[in-house]
PDB file of N, CA, C and O in Angstrom:
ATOM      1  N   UNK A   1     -54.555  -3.154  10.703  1.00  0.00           N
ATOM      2  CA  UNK A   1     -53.629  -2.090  10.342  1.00  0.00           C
ATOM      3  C   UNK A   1     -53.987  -1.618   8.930  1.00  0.00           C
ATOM      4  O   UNK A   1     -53.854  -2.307   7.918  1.00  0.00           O
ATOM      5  N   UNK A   2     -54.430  -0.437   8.973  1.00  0.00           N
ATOM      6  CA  UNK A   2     -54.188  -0.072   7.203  1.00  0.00           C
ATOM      7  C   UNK A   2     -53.355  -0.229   5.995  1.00  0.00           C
ATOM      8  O   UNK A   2     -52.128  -0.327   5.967  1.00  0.00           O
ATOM      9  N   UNK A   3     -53.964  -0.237   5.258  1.00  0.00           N
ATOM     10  CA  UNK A   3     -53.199  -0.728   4.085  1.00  0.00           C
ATOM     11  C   UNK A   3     -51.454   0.427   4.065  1.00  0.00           C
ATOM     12  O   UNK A   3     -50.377  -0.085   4.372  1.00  0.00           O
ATOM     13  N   UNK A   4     -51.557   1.697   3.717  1.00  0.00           N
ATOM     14  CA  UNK A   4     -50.428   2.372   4.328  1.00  0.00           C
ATOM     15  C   UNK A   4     -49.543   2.237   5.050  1.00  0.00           C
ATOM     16  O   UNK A   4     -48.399   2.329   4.603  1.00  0.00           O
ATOM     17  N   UNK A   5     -49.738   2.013   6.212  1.00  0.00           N
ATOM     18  CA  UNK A   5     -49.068   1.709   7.400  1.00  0.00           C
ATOM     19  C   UNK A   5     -48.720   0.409   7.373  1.00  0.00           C
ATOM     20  O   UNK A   5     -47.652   0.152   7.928  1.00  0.00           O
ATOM     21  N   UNK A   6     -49.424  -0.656   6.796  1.00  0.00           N
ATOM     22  CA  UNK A   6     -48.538  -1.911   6.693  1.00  0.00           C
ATOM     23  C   UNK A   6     -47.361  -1.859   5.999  1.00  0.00           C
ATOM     24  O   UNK A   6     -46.207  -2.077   6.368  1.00  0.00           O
ATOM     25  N   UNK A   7     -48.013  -1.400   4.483  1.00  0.00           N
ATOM     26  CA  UNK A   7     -46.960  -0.745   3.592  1.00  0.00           C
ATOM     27  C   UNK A   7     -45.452  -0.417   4.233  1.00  0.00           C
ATOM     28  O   UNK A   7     -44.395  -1.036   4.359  1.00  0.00           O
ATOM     29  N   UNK A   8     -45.918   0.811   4.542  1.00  0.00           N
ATOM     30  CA  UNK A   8     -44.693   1.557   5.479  1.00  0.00           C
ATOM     31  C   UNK A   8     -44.030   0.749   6.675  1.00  0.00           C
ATOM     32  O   UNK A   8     -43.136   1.426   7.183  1.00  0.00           O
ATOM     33  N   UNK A   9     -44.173  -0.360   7.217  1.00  0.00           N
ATOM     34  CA  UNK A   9     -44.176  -1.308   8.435  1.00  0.00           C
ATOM     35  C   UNK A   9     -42.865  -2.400   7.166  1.00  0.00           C
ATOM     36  O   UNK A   9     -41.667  -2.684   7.172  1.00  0.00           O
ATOM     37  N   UNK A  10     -43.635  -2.567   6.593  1.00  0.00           N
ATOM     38  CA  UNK A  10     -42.949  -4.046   5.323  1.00  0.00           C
ATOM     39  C   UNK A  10     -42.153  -3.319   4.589  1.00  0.00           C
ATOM     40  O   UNK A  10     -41.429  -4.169   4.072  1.00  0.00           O
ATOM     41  N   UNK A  11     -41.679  -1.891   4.053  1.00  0.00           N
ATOM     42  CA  UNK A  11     -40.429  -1.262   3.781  1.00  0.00           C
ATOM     43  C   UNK A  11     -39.654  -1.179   4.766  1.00  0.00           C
ATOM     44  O   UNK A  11     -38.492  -1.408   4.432  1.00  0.00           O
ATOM     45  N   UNK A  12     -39.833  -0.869   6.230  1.00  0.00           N
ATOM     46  CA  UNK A  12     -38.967  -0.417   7.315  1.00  0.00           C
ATOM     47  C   UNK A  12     -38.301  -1.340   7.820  1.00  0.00           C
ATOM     48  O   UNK A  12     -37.232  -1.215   8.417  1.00  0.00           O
ATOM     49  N   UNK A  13     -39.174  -2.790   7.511  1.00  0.00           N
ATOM     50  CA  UNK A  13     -38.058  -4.114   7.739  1.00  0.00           C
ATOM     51  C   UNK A  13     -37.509  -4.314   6.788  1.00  0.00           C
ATOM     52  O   UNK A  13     -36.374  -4.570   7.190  1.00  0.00           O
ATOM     53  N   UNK A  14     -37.497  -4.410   5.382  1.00  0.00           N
ATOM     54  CA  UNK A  14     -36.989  -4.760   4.413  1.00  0.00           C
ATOM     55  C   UNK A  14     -35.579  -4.101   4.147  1.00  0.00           C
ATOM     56  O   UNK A  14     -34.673  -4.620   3.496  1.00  0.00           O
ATOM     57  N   UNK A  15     -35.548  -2.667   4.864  1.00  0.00           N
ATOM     58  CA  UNK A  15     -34.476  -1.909   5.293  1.00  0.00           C
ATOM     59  C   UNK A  15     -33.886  -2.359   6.228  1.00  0.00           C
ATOM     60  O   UNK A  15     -33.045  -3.217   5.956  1.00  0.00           O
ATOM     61  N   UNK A  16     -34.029  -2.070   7.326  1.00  0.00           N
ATOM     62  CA  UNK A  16     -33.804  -2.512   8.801  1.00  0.00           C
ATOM     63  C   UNK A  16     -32.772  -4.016   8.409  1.00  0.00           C
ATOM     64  O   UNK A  16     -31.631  -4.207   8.829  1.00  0.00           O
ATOM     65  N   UNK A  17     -33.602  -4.983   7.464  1.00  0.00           N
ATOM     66  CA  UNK A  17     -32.588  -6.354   7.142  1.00  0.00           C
ATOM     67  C   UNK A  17     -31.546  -6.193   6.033  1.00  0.00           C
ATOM     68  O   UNK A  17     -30.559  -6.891   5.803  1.00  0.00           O
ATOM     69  N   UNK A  18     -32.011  -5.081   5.386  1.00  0.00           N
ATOM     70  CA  UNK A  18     -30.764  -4.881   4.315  1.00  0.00           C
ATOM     71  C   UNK A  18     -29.829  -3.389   5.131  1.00  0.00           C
ATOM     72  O   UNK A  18     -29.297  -2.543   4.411  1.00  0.00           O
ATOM     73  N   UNK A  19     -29.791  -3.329   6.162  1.00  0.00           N
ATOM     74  CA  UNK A  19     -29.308  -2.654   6.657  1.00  0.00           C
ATOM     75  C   UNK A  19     -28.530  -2.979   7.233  1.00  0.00           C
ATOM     76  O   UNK A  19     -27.488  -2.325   7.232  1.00  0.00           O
ATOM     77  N   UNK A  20     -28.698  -4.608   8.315  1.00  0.00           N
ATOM     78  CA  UNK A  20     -28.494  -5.058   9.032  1.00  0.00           C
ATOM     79  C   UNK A  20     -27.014  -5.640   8.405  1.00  0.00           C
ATOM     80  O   UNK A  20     -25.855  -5.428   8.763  1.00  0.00           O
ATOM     81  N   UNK A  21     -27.772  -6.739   6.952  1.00  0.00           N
ATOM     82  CA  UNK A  21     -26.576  -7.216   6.338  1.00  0.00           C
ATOM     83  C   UNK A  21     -25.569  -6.301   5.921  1.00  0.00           C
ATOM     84  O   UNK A  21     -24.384  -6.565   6.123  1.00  0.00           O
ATOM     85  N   UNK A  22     -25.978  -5.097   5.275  1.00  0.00           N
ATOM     86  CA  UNK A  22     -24.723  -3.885   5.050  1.00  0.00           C
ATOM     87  C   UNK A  22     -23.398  -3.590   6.361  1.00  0.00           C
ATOM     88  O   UNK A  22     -22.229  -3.207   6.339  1.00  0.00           O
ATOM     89  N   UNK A  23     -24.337  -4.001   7.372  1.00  0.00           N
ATOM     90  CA  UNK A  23     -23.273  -3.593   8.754  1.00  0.00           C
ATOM     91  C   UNK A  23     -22.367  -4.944   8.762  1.00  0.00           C
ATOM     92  O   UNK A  23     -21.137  -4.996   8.732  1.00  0.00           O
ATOM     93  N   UNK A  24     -23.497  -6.264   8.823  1.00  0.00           N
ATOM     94  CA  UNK A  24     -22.525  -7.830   8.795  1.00  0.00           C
ATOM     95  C   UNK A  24     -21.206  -7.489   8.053  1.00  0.00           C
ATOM     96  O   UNK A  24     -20.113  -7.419   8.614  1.00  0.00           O
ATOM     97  N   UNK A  25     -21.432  -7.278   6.697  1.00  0.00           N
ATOM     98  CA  UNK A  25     -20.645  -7.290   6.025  1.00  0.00           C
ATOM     99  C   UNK A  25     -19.203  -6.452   5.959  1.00  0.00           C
ATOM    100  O   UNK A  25     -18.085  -6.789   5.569  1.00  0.00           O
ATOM    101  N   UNK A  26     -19.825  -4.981   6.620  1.00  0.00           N
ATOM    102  CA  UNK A  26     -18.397  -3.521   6.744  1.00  0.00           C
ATOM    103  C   UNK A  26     -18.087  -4.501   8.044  1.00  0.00           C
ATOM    104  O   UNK A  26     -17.121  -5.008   7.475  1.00  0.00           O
ATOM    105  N   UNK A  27     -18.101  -4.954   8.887  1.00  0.00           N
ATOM    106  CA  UNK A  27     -17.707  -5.649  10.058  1.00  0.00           C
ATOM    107  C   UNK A  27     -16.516  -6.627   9.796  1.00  0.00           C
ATOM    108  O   UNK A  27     -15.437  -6.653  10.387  1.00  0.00           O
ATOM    109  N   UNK A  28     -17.132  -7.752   8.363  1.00  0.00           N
ATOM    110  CA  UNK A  28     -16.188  -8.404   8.222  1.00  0.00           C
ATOM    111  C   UNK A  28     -15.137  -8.101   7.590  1.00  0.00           C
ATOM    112  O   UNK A  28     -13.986  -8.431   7.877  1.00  0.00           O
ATOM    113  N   UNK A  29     -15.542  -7.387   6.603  1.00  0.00           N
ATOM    114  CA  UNK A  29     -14.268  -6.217   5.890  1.00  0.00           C
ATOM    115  C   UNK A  29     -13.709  -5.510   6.677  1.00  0.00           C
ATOM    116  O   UNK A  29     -12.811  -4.961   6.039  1.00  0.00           O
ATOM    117  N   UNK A  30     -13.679  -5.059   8.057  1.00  0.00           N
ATOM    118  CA  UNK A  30     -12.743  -4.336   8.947  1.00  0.00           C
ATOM    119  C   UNK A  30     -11.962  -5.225   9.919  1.00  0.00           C
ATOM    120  O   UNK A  30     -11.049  -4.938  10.693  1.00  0.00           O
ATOM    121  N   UNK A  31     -12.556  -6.344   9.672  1.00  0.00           N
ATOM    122  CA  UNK A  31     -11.921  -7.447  10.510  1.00  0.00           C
ATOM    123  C   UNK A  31     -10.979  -7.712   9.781  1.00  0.00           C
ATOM    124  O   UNK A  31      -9.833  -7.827  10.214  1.00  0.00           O
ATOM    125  N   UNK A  32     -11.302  -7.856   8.542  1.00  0.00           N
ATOM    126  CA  UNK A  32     -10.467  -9.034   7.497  1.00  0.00           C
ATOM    127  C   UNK A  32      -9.131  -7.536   7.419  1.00  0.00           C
ATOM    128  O   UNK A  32      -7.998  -7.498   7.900  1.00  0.00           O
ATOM    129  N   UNK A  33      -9.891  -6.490   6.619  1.00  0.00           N
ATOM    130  CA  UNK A  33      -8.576  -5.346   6.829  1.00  0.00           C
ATOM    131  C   UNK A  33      -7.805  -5.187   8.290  1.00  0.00           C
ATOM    132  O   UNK A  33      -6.595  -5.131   8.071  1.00  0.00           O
ATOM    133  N   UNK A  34      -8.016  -5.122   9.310  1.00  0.00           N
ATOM    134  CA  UNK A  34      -7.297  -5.649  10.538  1.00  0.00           C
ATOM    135  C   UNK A  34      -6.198  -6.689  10.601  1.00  0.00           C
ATOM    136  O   UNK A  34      -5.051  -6.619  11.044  1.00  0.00           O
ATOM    137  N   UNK A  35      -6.894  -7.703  10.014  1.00  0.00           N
ATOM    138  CA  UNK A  35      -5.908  -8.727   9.940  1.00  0.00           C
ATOM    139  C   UNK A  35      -4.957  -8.825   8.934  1.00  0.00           C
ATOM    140  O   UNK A  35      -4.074  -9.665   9.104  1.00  0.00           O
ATOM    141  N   UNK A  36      -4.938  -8.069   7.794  1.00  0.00           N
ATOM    142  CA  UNK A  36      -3.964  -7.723   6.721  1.00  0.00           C
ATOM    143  C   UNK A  36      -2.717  -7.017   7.161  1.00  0.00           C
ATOM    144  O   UNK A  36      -1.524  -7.273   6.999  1.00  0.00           O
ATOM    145  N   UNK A  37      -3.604  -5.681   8.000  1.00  0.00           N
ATOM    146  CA  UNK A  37      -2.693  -5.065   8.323  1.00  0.00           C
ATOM    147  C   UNK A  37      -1.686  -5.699   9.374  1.00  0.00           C
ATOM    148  O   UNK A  37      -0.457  -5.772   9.389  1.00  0.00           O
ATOM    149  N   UNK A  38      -2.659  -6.122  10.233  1.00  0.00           N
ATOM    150  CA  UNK A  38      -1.420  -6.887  11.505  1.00  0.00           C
ATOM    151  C   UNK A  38      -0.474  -7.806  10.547  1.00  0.00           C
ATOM    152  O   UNK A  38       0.680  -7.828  10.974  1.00  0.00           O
ATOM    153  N   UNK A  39      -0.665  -8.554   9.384  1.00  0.00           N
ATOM    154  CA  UNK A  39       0.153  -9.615   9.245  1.00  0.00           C
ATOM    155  C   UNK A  39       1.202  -8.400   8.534  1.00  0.00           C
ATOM    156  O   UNK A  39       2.368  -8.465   8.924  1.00  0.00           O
ATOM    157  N   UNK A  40       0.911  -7.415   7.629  1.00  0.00           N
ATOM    158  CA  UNK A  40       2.032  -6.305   7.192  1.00  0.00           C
ATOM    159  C   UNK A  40       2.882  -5.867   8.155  1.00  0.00           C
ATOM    160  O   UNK A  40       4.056  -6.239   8.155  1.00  0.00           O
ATOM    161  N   UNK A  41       2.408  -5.057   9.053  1.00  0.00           N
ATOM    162  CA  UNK A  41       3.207  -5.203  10.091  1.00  0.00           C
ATOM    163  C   UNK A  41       4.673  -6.107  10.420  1.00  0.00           C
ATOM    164  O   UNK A  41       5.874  -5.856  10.318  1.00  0.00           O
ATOM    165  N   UNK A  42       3.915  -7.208  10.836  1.00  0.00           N
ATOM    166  CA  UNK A  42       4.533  -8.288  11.489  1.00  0.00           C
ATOM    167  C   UNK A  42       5.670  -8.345   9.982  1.00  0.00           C
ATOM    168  O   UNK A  42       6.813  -7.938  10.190  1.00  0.00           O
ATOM    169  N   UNK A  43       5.420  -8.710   8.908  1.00  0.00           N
ATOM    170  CA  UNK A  43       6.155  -8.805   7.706  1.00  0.00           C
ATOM    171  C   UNK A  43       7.173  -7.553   8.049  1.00  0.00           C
ATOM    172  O   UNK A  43       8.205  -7.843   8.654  1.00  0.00           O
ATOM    173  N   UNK A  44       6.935  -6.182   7.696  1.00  0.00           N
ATOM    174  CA  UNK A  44       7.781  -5.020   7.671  1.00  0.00           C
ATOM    175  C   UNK A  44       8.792  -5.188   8.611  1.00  0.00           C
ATOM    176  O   UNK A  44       9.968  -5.020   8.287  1.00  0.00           O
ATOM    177  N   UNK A  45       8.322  -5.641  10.241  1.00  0.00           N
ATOM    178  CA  UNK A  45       9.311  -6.054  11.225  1.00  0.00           C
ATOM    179  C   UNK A  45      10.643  -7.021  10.460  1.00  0.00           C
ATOM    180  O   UNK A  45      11.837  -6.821  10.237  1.00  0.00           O
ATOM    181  N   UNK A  46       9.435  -8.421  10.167  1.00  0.00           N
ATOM    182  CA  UNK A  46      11.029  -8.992   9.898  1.00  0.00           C
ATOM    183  C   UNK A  46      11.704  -8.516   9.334  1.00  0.00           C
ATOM    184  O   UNK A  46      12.873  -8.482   9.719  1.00  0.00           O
ATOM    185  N   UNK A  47      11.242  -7.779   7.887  1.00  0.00           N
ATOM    186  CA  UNK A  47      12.401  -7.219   6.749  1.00  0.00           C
ATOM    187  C   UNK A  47      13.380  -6.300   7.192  1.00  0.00           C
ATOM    188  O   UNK A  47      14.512  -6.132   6.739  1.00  0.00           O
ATOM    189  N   UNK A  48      12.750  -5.657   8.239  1.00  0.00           N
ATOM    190  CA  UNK A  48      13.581  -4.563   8.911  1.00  0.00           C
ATOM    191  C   UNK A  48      15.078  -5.166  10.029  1.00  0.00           C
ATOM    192  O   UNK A  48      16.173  -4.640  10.228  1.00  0.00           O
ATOM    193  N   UNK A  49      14.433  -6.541  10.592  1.00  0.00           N
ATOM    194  CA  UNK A  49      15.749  -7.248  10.954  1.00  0.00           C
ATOM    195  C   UNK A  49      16.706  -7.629  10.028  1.00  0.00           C
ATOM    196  O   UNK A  49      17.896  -7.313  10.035  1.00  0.00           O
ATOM    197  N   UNK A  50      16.009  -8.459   9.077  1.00  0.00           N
ATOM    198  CA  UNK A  50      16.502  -8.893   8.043  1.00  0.00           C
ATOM    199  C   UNK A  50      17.394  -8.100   7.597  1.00  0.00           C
ATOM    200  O   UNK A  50      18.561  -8.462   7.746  1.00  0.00           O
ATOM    201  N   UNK A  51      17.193  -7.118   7.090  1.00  0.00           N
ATOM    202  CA  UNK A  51      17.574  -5.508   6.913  1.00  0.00           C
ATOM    203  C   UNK A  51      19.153  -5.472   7.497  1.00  0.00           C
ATOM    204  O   UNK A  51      20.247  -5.769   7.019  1.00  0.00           O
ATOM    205  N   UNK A  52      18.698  -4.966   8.742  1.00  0.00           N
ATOM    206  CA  UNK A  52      19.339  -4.993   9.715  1.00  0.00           C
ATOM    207  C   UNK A  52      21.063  -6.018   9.948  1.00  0.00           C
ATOM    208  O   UNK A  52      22.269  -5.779  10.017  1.00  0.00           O
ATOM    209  N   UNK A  53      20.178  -7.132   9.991  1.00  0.00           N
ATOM    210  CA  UNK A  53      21.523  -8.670   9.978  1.00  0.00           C
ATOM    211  C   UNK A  53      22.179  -8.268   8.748  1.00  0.00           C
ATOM    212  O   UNK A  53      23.401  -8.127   8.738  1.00  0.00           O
ATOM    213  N   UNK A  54      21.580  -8.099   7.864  1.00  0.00           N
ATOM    214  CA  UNK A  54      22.617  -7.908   6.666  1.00  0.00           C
ATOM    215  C   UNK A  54      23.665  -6.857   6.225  1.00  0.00           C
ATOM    216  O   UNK A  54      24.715  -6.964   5.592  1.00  0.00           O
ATOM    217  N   UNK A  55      22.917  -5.640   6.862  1.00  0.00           N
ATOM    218  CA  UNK A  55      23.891  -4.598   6.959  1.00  0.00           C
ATOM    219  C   UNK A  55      25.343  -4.879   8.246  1.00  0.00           C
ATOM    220  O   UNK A  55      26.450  -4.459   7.909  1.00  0.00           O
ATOM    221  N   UNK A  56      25.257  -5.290   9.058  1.00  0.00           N
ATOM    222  CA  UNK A  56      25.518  -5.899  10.083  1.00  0.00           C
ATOM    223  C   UNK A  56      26.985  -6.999   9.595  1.00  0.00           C
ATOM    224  O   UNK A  56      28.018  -7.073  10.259  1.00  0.00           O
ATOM    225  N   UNK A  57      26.723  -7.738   8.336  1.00  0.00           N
ATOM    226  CA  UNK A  57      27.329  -8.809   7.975  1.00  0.00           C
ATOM    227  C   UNK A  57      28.115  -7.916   6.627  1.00  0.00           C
ATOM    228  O   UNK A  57      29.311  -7.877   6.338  1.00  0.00           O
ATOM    229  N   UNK A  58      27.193  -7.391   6.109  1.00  0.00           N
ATOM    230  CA  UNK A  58      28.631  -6.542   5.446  1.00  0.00           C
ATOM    231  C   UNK A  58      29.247  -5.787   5.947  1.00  0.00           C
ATOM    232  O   UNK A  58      30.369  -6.051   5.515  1.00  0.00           O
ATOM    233  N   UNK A  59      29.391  -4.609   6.888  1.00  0.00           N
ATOM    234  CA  UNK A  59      29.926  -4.391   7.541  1.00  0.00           C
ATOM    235  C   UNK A  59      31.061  -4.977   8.200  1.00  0.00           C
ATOM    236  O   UNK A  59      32.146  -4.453   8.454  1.00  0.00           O
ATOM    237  N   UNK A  60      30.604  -6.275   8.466  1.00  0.00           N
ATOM    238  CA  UNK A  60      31.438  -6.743   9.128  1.00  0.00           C
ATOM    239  C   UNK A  60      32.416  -7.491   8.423  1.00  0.00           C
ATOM    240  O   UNK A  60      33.441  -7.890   8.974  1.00  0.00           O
ATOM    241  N   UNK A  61      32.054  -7.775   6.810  1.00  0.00           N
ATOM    242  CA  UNK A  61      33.530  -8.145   5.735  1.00  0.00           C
ATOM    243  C   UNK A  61      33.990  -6.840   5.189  1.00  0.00           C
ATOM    244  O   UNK A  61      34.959  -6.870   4.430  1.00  0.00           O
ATOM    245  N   UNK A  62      33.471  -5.776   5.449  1.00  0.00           N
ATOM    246  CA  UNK A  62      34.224  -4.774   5.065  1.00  0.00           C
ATOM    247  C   UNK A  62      34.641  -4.847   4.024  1.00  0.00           C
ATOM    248  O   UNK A  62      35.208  -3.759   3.927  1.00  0.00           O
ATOM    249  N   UNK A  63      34.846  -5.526   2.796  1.00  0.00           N
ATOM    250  CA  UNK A  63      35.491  -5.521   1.741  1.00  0.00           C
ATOM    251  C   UNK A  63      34.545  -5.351   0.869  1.00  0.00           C
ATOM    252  O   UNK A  63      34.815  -4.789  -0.193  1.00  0.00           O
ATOM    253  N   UNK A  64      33.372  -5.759   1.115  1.00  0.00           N
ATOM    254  CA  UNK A  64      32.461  -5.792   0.156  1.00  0.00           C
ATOM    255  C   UNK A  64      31.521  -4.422  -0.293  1.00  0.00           C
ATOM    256  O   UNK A  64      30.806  -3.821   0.509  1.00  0.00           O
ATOM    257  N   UNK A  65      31.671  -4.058  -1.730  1.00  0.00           N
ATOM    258  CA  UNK A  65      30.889  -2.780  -1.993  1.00  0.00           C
ATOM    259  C   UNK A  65      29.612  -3.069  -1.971  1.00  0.00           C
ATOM    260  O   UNK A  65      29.048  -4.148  -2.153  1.00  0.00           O
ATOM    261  N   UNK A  66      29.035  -1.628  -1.647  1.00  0.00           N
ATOM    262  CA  UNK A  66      27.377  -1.509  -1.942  1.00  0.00           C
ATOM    263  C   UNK A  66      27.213  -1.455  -3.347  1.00  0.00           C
ATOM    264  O   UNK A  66      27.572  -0.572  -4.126  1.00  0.00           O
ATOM    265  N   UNK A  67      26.558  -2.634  -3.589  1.00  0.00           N
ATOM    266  CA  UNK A  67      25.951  -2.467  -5.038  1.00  0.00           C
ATOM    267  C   UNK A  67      24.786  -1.175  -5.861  1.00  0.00           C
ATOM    268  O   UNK A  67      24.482  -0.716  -6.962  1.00  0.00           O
ATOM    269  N   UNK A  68      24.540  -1.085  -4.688  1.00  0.00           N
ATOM    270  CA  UNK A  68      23.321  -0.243  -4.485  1.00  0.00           C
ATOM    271  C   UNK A  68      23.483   1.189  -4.704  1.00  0.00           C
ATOM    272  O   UNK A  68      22.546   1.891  -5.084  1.00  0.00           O
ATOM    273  N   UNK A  69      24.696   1.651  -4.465  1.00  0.00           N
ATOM    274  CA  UNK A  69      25.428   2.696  -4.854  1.00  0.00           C
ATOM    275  C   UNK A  69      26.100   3.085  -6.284  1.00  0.00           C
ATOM    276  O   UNK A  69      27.306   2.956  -6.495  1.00  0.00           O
ATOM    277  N   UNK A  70      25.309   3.502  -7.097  1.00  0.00           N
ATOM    278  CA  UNK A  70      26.165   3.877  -8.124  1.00  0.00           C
ATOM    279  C   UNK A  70      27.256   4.770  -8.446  1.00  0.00           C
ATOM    280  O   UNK A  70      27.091   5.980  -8.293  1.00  0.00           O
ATOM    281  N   UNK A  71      28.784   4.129  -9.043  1.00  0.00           N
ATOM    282  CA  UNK A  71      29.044   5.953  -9.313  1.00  0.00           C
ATOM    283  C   UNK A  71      28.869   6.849  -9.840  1.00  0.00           C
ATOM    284  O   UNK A  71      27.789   6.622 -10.385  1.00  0.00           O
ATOM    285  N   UNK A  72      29.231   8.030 -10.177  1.00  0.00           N
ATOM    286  CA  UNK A  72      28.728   8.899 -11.031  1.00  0.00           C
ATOM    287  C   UNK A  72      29.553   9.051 -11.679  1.00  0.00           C
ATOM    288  O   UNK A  72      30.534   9.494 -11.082  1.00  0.00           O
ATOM    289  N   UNK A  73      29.814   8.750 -13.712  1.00  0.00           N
ATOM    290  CA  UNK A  73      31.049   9.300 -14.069  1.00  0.00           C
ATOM    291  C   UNK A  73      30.525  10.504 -15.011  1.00  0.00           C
ATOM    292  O   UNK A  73      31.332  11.263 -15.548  1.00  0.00           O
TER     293      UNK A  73
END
């Protein structure tokens, strides 16, 4: 094989493997972001019960103000 063409042969793998690892890697980073997101998810759910039961329980003493509410004087 000519000197050139080997050349050009021994860049196209040297790519081809740093190419290869560039993909390994966005793969595991979309995995790993996948799995962030599912566990957010799953988190937002509970808070939203959570949420939920608590509004639920004041409500249901009725006596108790929203703190959360300021008045305006």
């Amino acid at each position: 094989m000519p000197e050139p063409a080997r050349a050009r042969a021994d860049k196209q793998q040297q790519d081809l493997t740093r190419i290869r690892a560039e993909r390994d890697d966005l793969r595991s980073q979309a995995q790993l972001l996948a799995r962030i997101v599912q566990v957010l998810e799953i988190e937002n759910h509970q808070l939203k019960e959570a949420n939920t039961n608590l509004r639920g329980q004041v409500a249901a003493q009725g006596a108790v103000r929203d703190l959360t509410r300021r008045r305006r004087t």
